[in-house]
SEFI-980277 format. One line per 4 residues: number of its first residue (from 1); their letters; for each residue x, y, z of C-alpha. Coordinates in steps of 0.1 Angstrom, whole numbers, plus 5000, padded with zeros to 4 digits. Example, Ala and Ser with C-alpha at 12.3 -4.5 7.8 and 13.67 -1.06 7.14 Angstrom:
<nodes>
1 = as = 5123 4955 5078 ~ 5137 4989 5071
</nodes>
This chain:
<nodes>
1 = xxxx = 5000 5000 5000 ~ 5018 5036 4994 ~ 5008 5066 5011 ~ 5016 5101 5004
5 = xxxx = 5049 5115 5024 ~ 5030 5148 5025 ~ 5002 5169 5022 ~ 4999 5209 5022
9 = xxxx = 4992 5229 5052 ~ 4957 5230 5058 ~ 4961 5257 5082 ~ 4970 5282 5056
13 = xxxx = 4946 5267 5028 ~ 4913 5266 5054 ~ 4921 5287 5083 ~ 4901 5318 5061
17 = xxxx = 4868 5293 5066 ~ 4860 5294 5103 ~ 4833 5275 5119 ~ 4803 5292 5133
21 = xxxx = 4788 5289 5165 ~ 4763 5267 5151 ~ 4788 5241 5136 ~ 4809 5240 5160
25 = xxxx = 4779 5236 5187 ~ 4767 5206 5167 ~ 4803 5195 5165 ~ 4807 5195 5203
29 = xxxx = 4775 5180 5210 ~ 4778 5149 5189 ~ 4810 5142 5207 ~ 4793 5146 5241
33 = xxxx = 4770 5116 5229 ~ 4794 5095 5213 ~ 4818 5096 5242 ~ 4793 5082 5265
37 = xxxx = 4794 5049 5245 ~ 4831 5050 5260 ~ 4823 5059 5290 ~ 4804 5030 5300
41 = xxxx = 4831 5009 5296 ~ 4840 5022 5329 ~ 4812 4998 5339 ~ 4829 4968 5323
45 = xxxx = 4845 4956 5356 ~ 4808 4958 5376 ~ 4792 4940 5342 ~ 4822 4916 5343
49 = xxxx = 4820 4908 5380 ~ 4780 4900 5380 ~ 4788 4875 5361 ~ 4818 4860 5374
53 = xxxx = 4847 4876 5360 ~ 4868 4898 5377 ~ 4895 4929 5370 ~ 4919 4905 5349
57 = xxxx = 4893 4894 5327 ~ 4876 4930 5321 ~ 4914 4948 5319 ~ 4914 4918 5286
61 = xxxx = 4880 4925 5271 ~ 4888 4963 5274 ~ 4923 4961 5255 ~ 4907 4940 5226
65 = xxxx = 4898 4975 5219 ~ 4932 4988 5214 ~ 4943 4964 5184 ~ 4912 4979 5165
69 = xxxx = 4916 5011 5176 ~ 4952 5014 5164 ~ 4942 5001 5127 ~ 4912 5029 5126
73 = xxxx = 4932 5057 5137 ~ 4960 5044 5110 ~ 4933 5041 5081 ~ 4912 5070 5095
77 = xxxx = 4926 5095 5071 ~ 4922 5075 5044 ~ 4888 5068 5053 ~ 4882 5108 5060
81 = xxxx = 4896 5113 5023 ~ 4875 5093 5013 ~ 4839 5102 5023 ~ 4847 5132 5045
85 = xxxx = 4856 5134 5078 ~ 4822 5145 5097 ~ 4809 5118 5076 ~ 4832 5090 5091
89 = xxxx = 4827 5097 5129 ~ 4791 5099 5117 ~ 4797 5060 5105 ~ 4817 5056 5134
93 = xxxx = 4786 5063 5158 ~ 4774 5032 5142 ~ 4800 5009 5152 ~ 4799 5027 5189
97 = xxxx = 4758 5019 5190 ~ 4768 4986 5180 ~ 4796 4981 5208 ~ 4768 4993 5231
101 = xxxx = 4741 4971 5220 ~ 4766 4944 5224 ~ 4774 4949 5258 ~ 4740 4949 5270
105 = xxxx = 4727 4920 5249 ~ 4758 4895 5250 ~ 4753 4869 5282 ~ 4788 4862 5280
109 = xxxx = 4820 4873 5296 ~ 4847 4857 5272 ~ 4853 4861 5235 ~ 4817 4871 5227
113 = xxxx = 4826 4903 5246 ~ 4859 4910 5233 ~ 4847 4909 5199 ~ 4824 4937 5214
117 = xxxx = 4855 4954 5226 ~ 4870 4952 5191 ~ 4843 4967 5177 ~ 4845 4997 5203
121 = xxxx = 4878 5001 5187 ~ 4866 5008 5156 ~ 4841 5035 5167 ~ 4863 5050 5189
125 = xxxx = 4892 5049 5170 ~ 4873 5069 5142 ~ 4862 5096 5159 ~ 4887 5100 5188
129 = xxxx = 4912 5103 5154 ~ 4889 5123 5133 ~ 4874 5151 5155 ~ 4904 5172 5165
133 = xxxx = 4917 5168 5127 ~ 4880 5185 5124 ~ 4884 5212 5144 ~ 4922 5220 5136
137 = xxxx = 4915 5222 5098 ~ 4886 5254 5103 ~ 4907 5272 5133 ~ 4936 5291 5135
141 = xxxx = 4963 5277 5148 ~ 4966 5310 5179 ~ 4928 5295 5183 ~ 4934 5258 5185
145 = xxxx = 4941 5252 5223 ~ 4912 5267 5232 ~ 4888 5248 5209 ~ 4904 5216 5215
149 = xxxx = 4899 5227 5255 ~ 4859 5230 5244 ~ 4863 5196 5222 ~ 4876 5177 5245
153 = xxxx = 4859 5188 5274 ~ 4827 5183 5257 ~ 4840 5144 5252 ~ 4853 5143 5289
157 = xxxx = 4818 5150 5297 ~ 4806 5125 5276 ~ 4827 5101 5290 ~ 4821 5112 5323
161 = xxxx = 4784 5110 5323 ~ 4787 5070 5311 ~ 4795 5064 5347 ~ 4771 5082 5366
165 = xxxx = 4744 5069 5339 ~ 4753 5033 5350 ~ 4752 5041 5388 ~ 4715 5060 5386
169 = xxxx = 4701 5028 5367 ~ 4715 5010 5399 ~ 4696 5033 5422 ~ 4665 5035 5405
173 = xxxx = 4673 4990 5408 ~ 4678 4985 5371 ~ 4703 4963 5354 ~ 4736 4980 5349
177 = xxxx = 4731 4971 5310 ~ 4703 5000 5311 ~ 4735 5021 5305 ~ 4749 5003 5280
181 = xxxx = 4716 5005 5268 ~ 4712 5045 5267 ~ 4749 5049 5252 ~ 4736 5026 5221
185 = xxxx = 4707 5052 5218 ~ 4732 5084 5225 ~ 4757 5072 5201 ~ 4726 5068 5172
189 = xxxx = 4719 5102 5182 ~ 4761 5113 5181 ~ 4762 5101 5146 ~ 4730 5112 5136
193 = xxxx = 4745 5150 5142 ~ 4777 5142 5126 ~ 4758 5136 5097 ~ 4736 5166 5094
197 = xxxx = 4772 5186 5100 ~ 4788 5171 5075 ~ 4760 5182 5048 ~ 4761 5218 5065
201 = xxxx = 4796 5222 5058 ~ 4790 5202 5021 ~ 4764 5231 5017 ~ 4787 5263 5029
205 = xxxx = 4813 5247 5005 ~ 4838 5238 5038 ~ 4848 5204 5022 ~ 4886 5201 5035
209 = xxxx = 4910 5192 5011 ~ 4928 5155 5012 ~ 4961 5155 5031 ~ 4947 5136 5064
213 = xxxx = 4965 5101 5048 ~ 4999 5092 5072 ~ 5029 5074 5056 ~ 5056 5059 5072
217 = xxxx = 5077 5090 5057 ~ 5057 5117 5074 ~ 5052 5093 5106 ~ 5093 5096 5105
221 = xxxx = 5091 5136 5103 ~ 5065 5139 5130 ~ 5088 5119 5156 ~ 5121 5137 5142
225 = xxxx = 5102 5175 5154 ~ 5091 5188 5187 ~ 5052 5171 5184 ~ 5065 5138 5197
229 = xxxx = 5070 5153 5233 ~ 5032 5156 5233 ~ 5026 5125 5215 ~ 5046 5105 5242
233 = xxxx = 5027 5121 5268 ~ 4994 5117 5254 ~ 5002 5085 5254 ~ 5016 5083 5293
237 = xxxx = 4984 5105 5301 ~ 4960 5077 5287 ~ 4974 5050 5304 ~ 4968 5072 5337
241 = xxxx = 4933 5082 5329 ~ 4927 5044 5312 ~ 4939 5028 5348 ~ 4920 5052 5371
245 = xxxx = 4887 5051 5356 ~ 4885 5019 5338 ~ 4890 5000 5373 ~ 4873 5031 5395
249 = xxxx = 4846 5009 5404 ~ 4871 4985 5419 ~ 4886 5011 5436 ~ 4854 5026 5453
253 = xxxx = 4843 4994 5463 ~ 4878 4985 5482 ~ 4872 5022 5502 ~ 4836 5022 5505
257 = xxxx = 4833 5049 5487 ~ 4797 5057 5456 ~ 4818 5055 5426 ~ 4796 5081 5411
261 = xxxx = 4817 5105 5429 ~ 4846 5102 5411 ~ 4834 5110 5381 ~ 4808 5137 5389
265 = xxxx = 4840 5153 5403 ~ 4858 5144 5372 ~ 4835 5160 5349 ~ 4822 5190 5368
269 = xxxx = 4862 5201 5370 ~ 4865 5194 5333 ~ 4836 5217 5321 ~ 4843 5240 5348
273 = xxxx = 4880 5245 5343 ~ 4873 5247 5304 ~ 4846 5276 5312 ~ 4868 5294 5337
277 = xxxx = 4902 5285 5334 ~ 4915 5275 5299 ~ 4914 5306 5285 ~ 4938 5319 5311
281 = xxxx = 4956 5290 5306 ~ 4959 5290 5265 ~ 4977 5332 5275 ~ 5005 5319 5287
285 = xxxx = 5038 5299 5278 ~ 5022 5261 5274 ~ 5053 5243 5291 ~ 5052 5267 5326
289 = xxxx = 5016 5255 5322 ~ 5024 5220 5317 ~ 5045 5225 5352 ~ 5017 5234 5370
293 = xxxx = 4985 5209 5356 ~ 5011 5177 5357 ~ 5020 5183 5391 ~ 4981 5186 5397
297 = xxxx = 4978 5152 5379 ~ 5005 5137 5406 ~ 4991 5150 5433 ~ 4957 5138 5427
301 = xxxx = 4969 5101 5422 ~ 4993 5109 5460 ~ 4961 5114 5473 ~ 4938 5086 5460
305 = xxxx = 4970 5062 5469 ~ 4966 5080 5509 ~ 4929 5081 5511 ~ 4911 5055 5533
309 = xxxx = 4872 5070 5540 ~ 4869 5107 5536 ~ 4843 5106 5509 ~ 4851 5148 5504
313 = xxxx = 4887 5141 5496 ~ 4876 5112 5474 ~ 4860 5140 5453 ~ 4884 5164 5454
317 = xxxx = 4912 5141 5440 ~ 4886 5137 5409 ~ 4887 5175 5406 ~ 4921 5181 5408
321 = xxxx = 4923 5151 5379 ~ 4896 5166 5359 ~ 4916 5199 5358 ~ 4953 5188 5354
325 = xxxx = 4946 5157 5334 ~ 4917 5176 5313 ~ 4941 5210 5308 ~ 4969 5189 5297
329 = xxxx = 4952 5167 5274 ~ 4943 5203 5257 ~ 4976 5221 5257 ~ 4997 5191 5246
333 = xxxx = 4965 5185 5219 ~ 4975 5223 5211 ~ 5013 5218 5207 ~ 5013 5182 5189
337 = xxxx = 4996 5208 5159 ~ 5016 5238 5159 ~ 5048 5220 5165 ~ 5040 5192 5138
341 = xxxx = 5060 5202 5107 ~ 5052 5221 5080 ~ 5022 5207 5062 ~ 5024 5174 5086
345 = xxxx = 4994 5189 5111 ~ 4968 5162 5103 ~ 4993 5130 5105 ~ 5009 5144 5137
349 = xxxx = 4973 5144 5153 ~ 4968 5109 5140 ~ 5001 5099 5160 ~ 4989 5117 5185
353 = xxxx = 4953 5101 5187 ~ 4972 5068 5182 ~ 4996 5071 5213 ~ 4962 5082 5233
357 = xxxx = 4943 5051 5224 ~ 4970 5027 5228 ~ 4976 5039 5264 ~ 4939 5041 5274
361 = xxxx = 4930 5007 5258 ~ 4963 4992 5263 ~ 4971 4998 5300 ~ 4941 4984 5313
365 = xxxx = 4949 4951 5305 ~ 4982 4953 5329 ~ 4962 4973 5355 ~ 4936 4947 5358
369 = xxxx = 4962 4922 5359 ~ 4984 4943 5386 ~ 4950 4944 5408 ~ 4942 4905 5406
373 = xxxx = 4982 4896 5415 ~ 4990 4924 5438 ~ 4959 4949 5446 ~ 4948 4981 5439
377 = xxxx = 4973 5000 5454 ~ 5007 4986 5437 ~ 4986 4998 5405 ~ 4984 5032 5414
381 = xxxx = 5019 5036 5427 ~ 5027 5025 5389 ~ 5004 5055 5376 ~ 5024 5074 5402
385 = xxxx = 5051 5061 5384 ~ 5040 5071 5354 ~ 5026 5110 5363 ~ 5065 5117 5375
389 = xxxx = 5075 5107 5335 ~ 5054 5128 5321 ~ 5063 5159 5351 ~ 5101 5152 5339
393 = xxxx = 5093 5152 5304 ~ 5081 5188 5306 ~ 5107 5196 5330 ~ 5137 5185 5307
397 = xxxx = 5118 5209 5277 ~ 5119 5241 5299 ~ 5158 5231 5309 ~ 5161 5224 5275
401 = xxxx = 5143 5259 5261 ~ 5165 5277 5288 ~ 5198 5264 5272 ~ 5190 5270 5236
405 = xxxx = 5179 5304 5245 ~ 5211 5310 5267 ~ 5232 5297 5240 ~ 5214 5323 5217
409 = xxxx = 5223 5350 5239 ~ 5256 5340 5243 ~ 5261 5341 5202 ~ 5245 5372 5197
413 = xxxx = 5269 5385 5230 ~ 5300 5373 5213 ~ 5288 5387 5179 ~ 5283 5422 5190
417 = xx = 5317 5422 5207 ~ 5335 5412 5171
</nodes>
């Protein structure tokens, strides 16, 4: 198969065609419902564990996700050249109604419901690849963090809301395959907007050109240039959000804590710090931010490793996630753009969106082993492990900023001396 090495730069050929509120509402909408199809896997271990299985076994059903996931975000451009890309996540809501309907229906716990995983992939992997690629191709690049902040926290919410979907069905003593059951009717919905955006922006003549395609040649460039610091923490940051919330429910359970907590505080910090705080945030130099929301990231997994039964700290540790985790997700979405080469923007948010989903879908399957062999704890002090790589990461760029910049100094010094 060959693959173009390179495509133009779609933020000079497209920036000129911003999206109106009204797109970009329906854009962030239809994420919000498709990304409660993946939050519901959260539920996995509880569905797994009625009927027999236990963190292992769920950690494997979701990781079947990730082989799938990695061949969609690979193809996705293809697929985007191909029929669009508001067009493909609106297929994609398909396969994530399908993954849904699956979950709920299948009696099973083994392969029946990893081929259900796999199909998640596919869904997920679409539109988790696609969306940002959306939004980057109709915004400036000075704009981008912010409306990947709104993007993505409209997806956080999604995902967020799977969760606390699951544990109302509980209360109000249904099955917890009611939620799987809602996400299959949200993600119908998800598409069904993705759909009616892609013939608005047919109809205002928005139709992107085709340079979404990856090769192994631009793949090659992307790593060689400054993206792949974000790209290697994407992918750091999605095994740490993939451990905490896929095995939450565990968690909760081995504290006595309501689950639900953690991700009300989750998403209520990650719509309220995206309201209030990202546009101070998107002002100022993006690695002194980086300092500041990765040490909020460790601290929040210090304190669910310390916490025994204060149910108010419980739900503060989710905030302080929702904000570190959620802000750096959108300032390292931000810089794996505008640092991508020249003309390589698309593919570098493809390798970025790949790095993500093999971390979220990936890591599971060693936390849930880590939590059978040696408990819950062990596997947060690796995600502790974990949050300090990415807080040196960011660390070595600033040292590594302040000595190019001193070397500058010291050229221009010893020029002006000649």
């Amino acid at each position: 198969m060959s693959f173009p090495a390179r495509g133009v730069d779609m933020s000079d050929s497209v920036a000129a065609q911003k999206v109106d509120g009204g797109e970009f509402a329906v854009l962030c909408i239809g994420g919000f419902l498709l990304s409660i199809a993946y939050g519901v896997t959260f539920l996995i271990p509880v569905l797994v564990g009625e009927r027999g299985g236990d963190e292992a076994l769920a950690g494997l059903i979701i990781s079947a996700a990730t082989v799938s996931t990695v061949i969609l975000v690979i193809l996705s451009g293809h697929i985007a050249d191909a029929i669009g890309s508001a067009r493909a996540v609106a297929v994609s809501g398909l396969f994530l109604a399908a993954s849904a309907l699956g979950f709920a229906m299948v009696p099973s716990v083994g392969l029946s419901l990893m081929a259900v995983g796999f199909i998640l992939g596919v869904g997920w992997g679409t539109f988790y690849a696609l969306g940002p690629i959306l939004v980057a191709a109709i915004v400036e690049p000075e704009h981008r963090i912010r409306f990947f902040a709104l993007l993505s926290g409209s997806m956080m919410s999604g995902i967020g809301a799977g969760p606390i979907i699951g544990r109302v069905a509980t209360i109000w003593s249904m099955p917890i395959e009611a939620a799987f059951a809602f996400a299959f009717l949200a993600s119908l919905a998800g598409g069904a907007l993705y759909f009616l955006l892609h013939i608005r922006l047919t109809n205002a003549g928005k139709i992107l050109p085709h340079v979404n395609k990856i090769s192994f040649g631009s793949a090659r460039e992307v790593i060689g240039s400054r993206a792949i610091y974000s790209i290697i923490m994407v992918g750091i940051g999605g095994a740490i959000f993939g451990g905490l919330s896929s095995f939450q429910t565990s968690y909760a359970k081995a504290h006595g804590f309501d689950y639900s907590l953690f991700f009300i505080g989750f998403m209520s910090a990650a719509i309220l710090s995206r309201l209030f705080v990202a546009g101070y945030v998107v002002k100022k130099d993006p690695l002194y931010s980086l300092l500041v929301l990765t040490s909020l990231t460790l601290a929040s997994i210090l304190l669910f490793l310390m916490l025994t039964s204060n149910q108010l700290a419980y739900l503060g540790g989710a905030a302080m996630l929702g904000v570190g985790y959620g802000l750096t997700y959108s300032v390292i979405n931000g810089l794996a753009a505008n640092e991508a080469p020249a003309g390589l923007m698309p593919q570098s948010l493809l390798l970025f969106s790949l790095a993500y989903s093999i971390g979220v879908f990936g890591f599971p399957l060693i936390a849930g082993n880590l939590i059978v062999s040696a408990g819950i704890q062990t596997m947060l002090c690796v995600l502790l492990l974990l949050a300090v790589l990415n807080l040196a990461i960011v660390l070595f760029r600033v040292a590594h900023r302040a000595t190019q910049e001193r070397n500058k100094a010291s050229v221009r010094d010893n020029t002006s001396t000649l």
